[in-house]
KOLGU-209430 format. One line per field, with one value per residue (C-alpha): x, y, z. Coordinates in Angstrom, 2 decimals, m for minus. Each point is the difference from the previous one (the first is absolute). Example, Ala and Ser with C-alpha at 12.3 -4.5 7.8 and 13.67 -1.06 7.14 Angstrom:
<atoms>
x: c(12.30 / 1.37)
y: c(m4.50 / 3.44)
z: c(7.80 / m0.66)
</atoms>
This chain:
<atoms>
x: c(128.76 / 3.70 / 1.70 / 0.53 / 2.12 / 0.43 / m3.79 / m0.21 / 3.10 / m2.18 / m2.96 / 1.84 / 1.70 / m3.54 / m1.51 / 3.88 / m1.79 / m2.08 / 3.14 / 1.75 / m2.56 / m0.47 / 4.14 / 0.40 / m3.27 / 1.15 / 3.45 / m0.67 / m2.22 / 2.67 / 2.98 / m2.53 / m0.43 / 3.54 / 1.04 / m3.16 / m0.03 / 2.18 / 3.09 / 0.30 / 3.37 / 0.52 / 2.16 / 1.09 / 0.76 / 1.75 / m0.26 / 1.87 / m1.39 / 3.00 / m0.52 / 0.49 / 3.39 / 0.38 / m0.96 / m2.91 / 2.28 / 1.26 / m3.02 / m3.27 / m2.07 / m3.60 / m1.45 / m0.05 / m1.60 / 1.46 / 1.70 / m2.93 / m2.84 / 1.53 / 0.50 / m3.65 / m1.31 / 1.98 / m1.08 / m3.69 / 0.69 / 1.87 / m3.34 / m2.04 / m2.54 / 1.33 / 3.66 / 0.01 / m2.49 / 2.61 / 2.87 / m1.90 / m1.38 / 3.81 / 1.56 / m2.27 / m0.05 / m3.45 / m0.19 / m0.11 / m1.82 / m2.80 / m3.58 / m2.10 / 0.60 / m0.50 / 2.06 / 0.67 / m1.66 / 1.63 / m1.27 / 1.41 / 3.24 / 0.43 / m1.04 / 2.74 / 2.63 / m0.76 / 0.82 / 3.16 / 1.20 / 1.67 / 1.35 / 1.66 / 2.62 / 1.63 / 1.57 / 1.23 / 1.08 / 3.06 / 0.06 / m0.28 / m3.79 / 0.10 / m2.68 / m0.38 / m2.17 / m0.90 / m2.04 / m0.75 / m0.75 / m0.34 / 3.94 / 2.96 / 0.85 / m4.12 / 0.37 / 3.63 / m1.98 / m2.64 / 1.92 / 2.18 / m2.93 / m1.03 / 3.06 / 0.04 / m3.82 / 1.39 / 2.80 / m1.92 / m2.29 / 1.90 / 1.54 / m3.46 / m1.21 / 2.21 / 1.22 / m3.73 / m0.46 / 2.92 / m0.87 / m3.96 / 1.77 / 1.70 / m2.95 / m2.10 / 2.73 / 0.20 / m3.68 / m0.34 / 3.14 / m2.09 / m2.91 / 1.39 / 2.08 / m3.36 / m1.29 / 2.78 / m0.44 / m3.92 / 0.66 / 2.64 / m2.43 / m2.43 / 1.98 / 1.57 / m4.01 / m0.91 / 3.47 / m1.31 / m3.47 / 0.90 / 2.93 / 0.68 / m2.17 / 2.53 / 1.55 / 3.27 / m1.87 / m0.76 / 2.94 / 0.39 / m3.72 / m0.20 / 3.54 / m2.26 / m3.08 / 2.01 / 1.82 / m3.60 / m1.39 / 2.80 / 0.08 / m4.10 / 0.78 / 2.69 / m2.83 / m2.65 / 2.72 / 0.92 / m3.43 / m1.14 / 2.84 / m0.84 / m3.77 / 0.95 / 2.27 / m2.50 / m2.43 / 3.27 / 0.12 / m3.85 / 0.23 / 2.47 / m1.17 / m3.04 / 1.12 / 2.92 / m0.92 / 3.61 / 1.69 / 3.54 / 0.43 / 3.52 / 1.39 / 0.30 / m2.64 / 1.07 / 0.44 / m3.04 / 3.37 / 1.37 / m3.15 / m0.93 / 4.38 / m0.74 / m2.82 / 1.31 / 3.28 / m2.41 / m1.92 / 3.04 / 1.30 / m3.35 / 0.05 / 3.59 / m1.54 / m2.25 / 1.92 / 2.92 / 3.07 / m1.52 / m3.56 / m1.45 / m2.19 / 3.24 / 1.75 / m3.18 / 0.06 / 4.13 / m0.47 / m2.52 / 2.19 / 2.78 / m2.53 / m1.02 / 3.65 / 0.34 / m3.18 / 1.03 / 3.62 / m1.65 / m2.85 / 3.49 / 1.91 / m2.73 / m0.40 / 3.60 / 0.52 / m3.07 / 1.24 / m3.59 / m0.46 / m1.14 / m2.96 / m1.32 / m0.26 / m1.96 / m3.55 / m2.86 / m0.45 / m3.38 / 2.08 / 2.31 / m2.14 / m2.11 / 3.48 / 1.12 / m3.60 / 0.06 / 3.54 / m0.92 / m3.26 / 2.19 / 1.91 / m2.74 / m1.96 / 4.06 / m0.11 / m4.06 / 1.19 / 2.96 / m2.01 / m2.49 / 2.50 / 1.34 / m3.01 / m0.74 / 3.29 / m0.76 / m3.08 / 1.61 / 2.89 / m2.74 / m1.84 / 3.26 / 1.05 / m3.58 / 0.48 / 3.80 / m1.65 / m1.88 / 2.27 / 2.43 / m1.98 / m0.14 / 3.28 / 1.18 / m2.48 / 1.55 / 3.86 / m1.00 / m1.36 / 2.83 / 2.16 / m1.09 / m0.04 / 3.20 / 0.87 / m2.13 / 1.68 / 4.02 / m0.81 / m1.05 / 2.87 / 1.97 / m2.06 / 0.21 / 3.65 / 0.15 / m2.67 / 2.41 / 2.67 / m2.00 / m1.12 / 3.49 / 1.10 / m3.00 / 1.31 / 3.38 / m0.58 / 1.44 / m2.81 / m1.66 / 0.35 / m0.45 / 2.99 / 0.11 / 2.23 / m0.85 / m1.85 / m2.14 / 1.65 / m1.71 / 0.11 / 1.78 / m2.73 / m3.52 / m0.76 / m3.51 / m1.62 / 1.60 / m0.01 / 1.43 / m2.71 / m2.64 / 0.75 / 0.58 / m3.14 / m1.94 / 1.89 / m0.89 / m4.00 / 0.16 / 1.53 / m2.13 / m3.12 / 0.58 / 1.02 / m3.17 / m2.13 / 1.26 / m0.66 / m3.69 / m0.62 / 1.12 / m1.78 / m3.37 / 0.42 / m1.56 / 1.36 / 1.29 / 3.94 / 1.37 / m0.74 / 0.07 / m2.76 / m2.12 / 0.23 / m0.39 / m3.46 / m1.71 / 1.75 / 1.18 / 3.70 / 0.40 / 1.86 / 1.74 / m0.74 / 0.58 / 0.48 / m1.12 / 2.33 / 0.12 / 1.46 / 2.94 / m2.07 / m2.64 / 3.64 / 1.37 / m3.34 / m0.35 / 3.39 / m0.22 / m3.67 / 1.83 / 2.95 / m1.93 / m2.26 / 3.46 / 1.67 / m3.26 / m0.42 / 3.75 / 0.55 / m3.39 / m0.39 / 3.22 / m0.58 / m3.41 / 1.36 / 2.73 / m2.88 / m2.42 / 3.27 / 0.95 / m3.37 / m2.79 / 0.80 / 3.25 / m0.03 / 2.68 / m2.62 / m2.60 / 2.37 / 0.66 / m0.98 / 1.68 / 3.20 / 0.37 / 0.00 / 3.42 / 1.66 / m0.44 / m3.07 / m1.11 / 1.00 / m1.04)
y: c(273.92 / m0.61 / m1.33 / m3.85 / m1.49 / m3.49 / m0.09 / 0.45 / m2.24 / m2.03 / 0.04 / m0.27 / m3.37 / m1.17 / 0.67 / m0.93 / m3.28 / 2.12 / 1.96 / m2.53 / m1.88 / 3.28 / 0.33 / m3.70 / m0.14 / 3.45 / m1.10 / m3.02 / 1.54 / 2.22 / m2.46 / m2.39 / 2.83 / 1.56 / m3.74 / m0.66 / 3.45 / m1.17 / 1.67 / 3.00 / 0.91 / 3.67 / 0.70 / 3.39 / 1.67 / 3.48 / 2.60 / 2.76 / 2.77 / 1.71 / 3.44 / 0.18 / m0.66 / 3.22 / 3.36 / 1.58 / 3.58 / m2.53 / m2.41 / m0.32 / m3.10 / 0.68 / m1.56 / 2.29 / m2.40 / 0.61 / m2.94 / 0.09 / m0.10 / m2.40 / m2.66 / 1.11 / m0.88 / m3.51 / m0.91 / 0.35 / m2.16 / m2.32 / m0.80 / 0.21 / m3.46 / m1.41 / 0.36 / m1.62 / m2.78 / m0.56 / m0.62 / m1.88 / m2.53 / 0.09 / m0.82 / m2.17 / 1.65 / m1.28 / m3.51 / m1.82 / 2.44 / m1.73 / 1.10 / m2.25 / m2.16 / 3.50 / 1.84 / 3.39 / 2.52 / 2.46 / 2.97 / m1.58 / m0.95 / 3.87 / 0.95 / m2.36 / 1.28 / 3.86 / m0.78 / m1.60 / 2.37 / 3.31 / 2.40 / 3.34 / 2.56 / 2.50 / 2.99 / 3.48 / 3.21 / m0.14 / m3.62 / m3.12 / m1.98 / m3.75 / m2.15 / m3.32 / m2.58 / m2.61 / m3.23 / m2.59 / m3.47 / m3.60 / m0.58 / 1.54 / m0.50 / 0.29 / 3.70 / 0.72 / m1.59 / 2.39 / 3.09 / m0.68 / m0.27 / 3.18 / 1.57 / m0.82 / 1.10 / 3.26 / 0.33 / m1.17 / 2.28 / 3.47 / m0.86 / m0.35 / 2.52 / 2.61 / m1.37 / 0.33 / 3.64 / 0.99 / m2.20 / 1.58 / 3.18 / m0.51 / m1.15 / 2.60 / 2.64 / m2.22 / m0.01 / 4.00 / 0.65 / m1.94 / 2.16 / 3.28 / m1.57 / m0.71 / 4.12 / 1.08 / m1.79 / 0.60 / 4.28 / 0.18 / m1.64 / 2.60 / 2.70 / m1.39 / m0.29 / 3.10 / 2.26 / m1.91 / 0.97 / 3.39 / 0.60 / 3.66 / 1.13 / m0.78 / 1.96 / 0.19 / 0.73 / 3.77 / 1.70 / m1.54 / 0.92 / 3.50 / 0.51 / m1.49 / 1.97 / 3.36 / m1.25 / m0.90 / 3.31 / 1.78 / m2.01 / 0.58 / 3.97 / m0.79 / m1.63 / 2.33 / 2.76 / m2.10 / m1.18 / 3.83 / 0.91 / m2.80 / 1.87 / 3.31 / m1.15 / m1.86 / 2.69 / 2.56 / m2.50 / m0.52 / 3.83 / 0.99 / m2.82 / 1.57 / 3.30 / m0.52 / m3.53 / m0.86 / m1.67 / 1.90 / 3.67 / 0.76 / m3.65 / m2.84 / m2.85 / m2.54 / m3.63 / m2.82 / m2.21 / 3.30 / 0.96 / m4.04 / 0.63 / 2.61 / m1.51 / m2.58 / 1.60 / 2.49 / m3.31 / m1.51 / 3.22 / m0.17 / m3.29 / m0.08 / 2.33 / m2.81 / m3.48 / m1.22 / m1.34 / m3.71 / 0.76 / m1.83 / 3.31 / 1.72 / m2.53 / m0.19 / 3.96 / m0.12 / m2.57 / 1.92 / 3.59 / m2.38 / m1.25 / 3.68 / 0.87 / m2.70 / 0.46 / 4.01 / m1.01 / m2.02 / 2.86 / 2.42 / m2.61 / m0.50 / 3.88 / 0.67 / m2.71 / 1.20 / 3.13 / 1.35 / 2.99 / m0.99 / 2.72 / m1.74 / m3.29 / 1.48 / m0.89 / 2.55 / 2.71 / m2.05 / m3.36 / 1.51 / 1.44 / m2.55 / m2.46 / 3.20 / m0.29 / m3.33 / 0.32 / 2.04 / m1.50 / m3.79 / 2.22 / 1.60 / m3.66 / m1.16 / 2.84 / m0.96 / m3.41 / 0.78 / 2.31 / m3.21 / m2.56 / 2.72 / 1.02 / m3.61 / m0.74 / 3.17 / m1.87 / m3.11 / 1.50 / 2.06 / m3.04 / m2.52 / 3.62 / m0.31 / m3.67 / 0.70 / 0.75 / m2.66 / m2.10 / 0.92 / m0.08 / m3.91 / m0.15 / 0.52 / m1.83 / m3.10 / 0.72 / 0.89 / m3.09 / m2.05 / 1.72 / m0.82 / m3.87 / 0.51 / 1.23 / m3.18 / m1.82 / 0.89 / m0.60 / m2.47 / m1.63 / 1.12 / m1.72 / m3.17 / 0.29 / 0.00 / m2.70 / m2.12 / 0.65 / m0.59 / m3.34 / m0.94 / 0.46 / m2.09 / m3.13 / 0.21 / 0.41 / 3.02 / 2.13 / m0.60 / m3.46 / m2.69 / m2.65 / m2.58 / 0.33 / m3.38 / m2.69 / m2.09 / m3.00 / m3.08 / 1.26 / m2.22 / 0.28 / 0.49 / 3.82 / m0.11 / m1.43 / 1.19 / m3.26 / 1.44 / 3.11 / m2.11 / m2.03 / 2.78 / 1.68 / m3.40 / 0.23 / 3.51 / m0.08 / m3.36 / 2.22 / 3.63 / m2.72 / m1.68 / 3.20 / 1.28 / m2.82 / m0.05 / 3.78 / m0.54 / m3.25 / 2.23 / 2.79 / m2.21 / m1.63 / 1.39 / m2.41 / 0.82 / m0.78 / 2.16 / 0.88 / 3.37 / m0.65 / m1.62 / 3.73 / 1.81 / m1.25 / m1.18 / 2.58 / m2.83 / m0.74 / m3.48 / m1.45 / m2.74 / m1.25 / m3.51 / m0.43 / m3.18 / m2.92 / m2.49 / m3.41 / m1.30 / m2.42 / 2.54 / 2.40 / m3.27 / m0.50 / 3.26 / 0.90 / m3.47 / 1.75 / 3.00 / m1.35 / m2.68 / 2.69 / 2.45 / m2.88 / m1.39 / 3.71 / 0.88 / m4.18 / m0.02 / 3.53 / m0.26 / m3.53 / 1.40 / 2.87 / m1.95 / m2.79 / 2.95 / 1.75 / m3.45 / m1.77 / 2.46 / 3.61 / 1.85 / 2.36 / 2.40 / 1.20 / m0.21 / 2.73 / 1.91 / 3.06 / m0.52 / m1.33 / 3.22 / 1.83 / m1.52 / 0.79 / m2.80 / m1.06 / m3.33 / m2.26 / m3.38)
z: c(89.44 / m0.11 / m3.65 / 1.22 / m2.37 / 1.79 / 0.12 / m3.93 / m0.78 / 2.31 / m2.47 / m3.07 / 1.22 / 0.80 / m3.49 / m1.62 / m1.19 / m2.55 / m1.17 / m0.47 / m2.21 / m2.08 / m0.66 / m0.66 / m2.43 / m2.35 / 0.42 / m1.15 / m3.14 / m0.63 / m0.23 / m2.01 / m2.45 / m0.31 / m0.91 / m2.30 / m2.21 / m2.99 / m0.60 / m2.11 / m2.34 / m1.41 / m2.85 / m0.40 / m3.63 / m0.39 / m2.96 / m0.78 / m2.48 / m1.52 / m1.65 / m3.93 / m1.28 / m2.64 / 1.39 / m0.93 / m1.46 / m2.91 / m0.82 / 2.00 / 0.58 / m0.96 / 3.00 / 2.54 / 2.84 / 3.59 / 1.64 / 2.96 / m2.38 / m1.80 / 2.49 / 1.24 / m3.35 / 0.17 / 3.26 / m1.18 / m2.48 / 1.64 / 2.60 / m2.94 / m0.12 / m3.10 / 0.94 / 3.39 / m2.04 / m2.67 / 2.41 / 2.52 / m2.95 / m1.61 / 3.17 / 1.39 / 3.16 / 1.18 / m1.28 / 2.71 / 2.16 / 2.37 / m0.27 / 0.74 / m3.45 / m1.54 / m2.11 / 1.25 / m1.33 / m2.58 / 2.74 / 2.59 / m1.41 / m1.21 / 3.45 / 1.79 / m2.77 / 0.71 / 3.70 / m0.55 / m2.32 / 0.72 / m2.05 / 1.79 / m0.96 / 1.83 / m1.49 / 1.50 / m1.55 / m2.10 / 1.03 / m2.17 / 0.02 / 0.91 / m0.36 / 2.20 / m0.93 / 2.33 / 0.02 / 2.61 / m0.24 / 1.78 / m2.03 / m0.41 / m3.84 / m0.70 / 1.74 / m2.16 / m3.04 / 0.46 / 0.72 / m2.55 / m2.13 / 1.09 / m0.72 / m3.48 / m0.63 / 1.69 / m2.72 / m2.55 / 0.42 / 0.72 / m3.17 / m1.70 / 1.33 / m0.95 / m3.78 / m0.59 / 1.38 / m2.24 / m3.24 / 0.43 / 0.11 / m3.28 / m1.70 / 1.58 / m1.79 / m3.44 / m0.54 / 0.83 / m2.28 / m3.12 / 1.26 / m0.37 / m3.26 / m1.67 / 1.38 / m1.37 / m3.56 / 0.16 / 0.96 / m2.71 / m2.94 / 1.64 / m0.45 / m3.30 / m1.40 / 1.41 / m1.86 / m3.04 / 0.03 / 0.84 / m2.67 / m0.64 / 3.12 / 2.75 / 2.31 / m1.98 / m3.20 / 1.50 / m1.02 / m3.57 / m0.28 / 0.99 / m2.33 / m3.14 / 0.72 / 0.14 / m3.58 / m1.18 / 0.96 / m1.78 / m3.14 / 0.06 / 0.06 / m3.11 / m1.82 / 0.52 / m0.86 / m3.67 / m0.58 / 0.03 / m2.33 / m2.40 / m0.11 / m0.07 / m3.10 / m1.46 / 0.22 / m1.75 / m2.83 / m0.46 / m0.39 / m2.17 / m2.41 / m0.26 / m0.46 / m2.27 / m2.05 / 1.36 / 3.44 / m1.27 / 0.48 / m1.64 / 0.49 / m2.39 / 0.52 / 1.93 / m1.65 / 1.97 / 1.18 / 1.21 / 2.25 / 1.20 / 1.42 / 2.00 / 1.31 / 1.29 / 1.29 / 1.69 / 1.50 / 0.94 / 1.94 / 1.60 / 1.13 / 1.21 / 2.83 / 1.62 / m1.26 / 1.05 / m2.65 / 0.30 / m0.54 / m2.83 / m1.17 / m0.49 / m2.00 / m2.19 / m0.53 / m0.66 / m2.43 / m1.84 / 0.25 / m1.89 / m2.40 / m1.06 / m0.25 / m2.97 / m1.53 / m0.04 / m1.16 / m2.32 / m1.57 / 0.03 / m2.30 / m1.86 / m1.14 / m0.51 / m2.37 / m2.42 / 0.36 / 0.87 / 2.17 / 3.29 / m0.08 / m2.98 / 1.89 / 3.23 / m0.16 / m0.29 / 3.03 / 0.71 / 0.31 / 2.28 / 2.04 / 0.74 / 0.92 / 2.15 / 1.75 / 0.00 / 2.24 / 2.25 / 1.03 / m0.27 / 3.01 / 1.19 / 0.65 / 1.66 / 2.19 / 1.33 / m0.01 / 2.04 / 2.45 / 0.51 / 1.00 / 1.85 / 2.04 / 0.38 / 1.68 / 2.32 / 1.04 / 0.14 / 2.47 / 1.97 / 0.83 / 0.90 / 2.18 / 1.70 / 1.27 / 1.07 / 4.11 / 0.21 / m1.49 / 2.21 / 3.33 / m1.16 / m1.34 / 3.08 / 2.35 / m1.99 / 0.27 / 4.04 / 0.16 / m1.75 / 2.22 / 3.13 / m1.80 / m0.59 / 3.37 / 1.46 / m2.41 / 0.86 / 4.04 / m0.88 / m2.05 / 3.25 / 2.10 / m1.97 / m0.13 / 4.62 / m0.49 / m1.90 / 1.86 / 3.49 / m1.65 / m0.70 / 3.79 / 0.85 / m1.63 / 0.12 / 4.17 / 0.27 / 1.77 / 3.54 / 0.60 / 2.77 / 0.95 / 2.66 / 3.06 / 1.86 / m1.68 / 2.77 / 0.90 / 2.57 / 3.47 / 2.52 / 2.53 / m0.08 / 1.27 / 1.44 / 1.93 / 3.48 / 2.03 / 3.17 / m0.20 / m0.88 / 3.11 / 1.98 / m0.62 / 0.70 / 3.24 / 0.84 / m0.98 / 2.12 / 3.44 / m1.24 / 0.09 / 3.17 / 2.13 / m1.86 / 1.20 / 3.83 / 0.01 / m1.34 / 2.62 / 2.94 / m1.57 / 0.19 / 3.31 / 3.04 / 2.43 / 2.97 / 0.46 / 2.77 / 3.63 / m1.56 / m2.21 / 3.20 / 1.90 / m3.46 / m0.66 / 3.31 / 2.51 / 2.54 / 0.92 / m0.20 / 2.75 / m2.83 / m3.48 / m0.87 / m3.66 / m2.14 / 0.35 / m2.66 / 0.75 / m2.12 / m1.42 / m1.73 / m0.86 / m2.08 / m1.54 / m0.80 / m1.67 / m1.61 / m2.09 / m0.43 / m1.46 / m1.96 / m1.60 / m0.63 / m1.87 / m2.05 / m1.24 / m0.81 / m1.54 / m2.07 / m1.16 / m1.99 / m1.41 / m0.81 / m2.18 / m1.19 / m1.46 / m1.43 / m1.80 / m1.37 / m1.00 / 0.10 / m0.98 / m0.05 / 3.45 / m2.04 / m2.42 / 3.00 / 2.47 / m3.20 / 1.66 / 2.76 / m1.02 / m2.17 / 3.00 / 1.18 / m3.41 / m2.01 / m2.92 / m0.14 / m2.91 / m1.71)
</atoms>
């Protein structure tokens, strides 16, 4: 079978009453709606976010945020619940919003506020990042209100944001700078108790020791030398007392103030060997040399001026022996005494020597570890300094900052909705539905319409077809339903939306859905 248009033109003309009726009744919806939706203003605010203003080479701000992140972190904040709450109550934005005698709902009014709102930025490399921020609403100066409003939280807040970072940086330094102070303070009284406890067994006490145990040692061998004289000559004069009644051989005796001065020179020659000039011992033992001088100076004047011979004023050989004895065992008991202290000192030195390791294995465990305070300590300090500093380019403005470009002013015209689209697409759902329909009524009829058709399905060739004539009576009558039906529809489908969106319920927030799919959101 040939492609007939006339035939199908034909058809279409026949069932044009039902495509008509479809394009008139969405047409109608669609003009009804593009003139009920309410009108819809956008204002439009634009940020800039400059770079800091002193380079990092001379002073650094501590807060080292990216310009991305950081608007990230403000738009968060910026859709947070008890932001878009605060400005919706401040600004009254929903007061007189319908719902049912209701008040909205905080959910809903954050909901409605999140879908007005938007926040974008666009950045590139080596290429500045602005931010736009955008809200929509059933006013002009309500939607330049509220982006300005926006705007301000947006400043506000990068500002905030980053004084805080670089103040909690500074305290964060401050606090671990009194930290390490107070280490430092507690390690040194450590160390200082620790030296004091341990006086004369340090590390710095080995030299001086070892140098005093070798003089020790020596002065030992000196006394053990003298003290063994002093015996051996005690033991001579013990002898030749008893074997001669006598302590002189050939010699004049001696007079007592003459033997007690060489005694004590003999003790003070001694002694100079192990005291120093300013020890008290040694002043004691000069003082008594100069006290035998006079008392023999004395005994000497004494004798000359009687005339007497000195012999005759020497005591007995018995007397004199027994003050010579007496001598050398007062030396003899100096030179044990000596060799005691002496020995005890040894002992003394040999024990501090012994400690002197272990002391210094902890010795220096404690000046490591003060140290590496220290070191803590003097980063630290540094830190603190760039802390301060960052701080200070944080409130004078001098860092990373945001700055306004274009505050939102009232738009002139309302941007959405799309009137002519709106209409438009009621128009062409209205044609798409009535070619659809014609298409499915022909699809569905099996009636016969050609001569064609006739030969097609009973195998006869009819020798003429007479088609169905309607009079011009049942044409009038029937165009006159047609039309009657087209123009209830397309008069009382819009005067029925237009009541419900007035008295009954608002058809914007019923179409939400849809209407979102032609670019715009519904508002109250």
């Amino acid at each position: 079978m040939k492609f007939d248009l006339r035939y199908y033109l034909s058809i279409f003309w026949r069932r044009s009453p039902y495509f008509v009726f479809l394009t008139a009744l969405c047409t109608s919806i669609g003009v009804t709606l593009a003139f009920l939706l309410p009108p819809e203003y956008e204002a439009q605010a634009i940020l800039l976010v400059e770079s800091e203003q002193i380079p990092n080479s001379l002073a650094a701000s501590t807060v080292n945020t990216g310009a991305t992140e950081q608007i990230q972190i403000i738009q968060q904040r910026m859709r947070t619940r008890e932001t878009l709450l605060d400005i919706s109550n401040r600004l009254g934005i929903y007061k007189d919003a319908p719902n049912d005698g209701e008040p909205l709902t905080a959910g809903a009014m954050v909901d409605d506020m999140r879908s007005r709102l938007t926040l974008s930025s666009s950045t590139g490399k080596n290429a500045a990042t602005i931010v736009t921020i955008k809200f929509r609403s059933d006013t002009a100066n309500t939607a330049a209100q509220v982006t300005n409003e926006f705007v301000t939280l947006v400043l506000q807040d990068n500002v905030a944001m980053r004084t805080s970072r670089a103040s909690d940086t500074l305290e964060f330094f401050e606090q671990e700078r009194d930290r390490l102070g107070g280490d430092l303070d507690a390690q040194s009284a450590e160390i200082l108790k620790f030296q004091t406890e341990n006086t004369g067994s340090l590390p710095q006490d080995l030299d001086p020791l070892q140098t005093r145990r070798a003089t020790l040692i020596n002065d030992r061998a000196i006394r053990d030398r003298e003290l063994q004289s002093l015996r051996d000559q005690r033991t001579q004069v013990v002898d030749i007392f008893e074997r001669t009644g006598n302590i002189q051989s050939a010699s004049v005796a001696q007079l007592p103030e003459e033997i007690a001065l060489e005694a004590a020179e003999r003790q003070l020659a001694d002694a100079k060997l192990i005291y120093s000039e300013q020890n008290p011992k040694l002043r004691v033992m000069i003082a008594r040399v100069d006290q035998a001088r006079q008392a023999l100076t004395a005994a000497l004047s004494d004798t000359s001026a009687t005339g007497v011979d000195p012999t005759e004023q020497v005591s007995s050989a018995q007397s004199v022996f027994e003050s010579q004895l007496a001598q050398i065992d007062s030396n003899i008991q100096f030179r044990l005494e000596e060799i005691t202290r002496i020995d005890q000192e040894l002992e003394d030195i040999g024990e501090k020597l012994s400690r002197i390791p272990s002391n210094t294995i902890t010795l220096d465990k404690l000046q490591r570890d003060y140290a590496n305070i220290q070191a803590q300590y003097t980063q630290t300090a540094s830190r603190l300094s760039q802390a301060a500093t960052g701080e200070r380019i944080e409130l004078l403005s001098k860092g990373q900052r945001i700055s306004v470009l274009e505050q939102a002013t009232p738009p002139d015209r309302p941007t959405k909705p799309n009137r002519v689209l709106i209409s438009a697409a009621g128009l062409g759902i209205g044609m798409a539905s009535g070619v659809g329909l014609v298409f499915l009524m022909e699809l569905l009829n099996s009636a016969i319409r050609r001569p064609e058709q006739i030969t097609d399905k009973l195998g006869i060739t009819p020798l003429a077809v007479l088609p169905y004539l309607r009079t011009d009576r049942e044409v009038v009558a029937r165009r006159m339903v047609l039309f009657s039906i087209i123009a209830f529809f397309v008069i009382l489908v819009p005067l029925l939306l237009f009541a419900v969106h007035n008295l009954y319920f608002p058809l914007d927030t019923l179409i939400e859905p849809f209407a979102n799919r032609f670019g715009f959101s519904v508002n109250f």
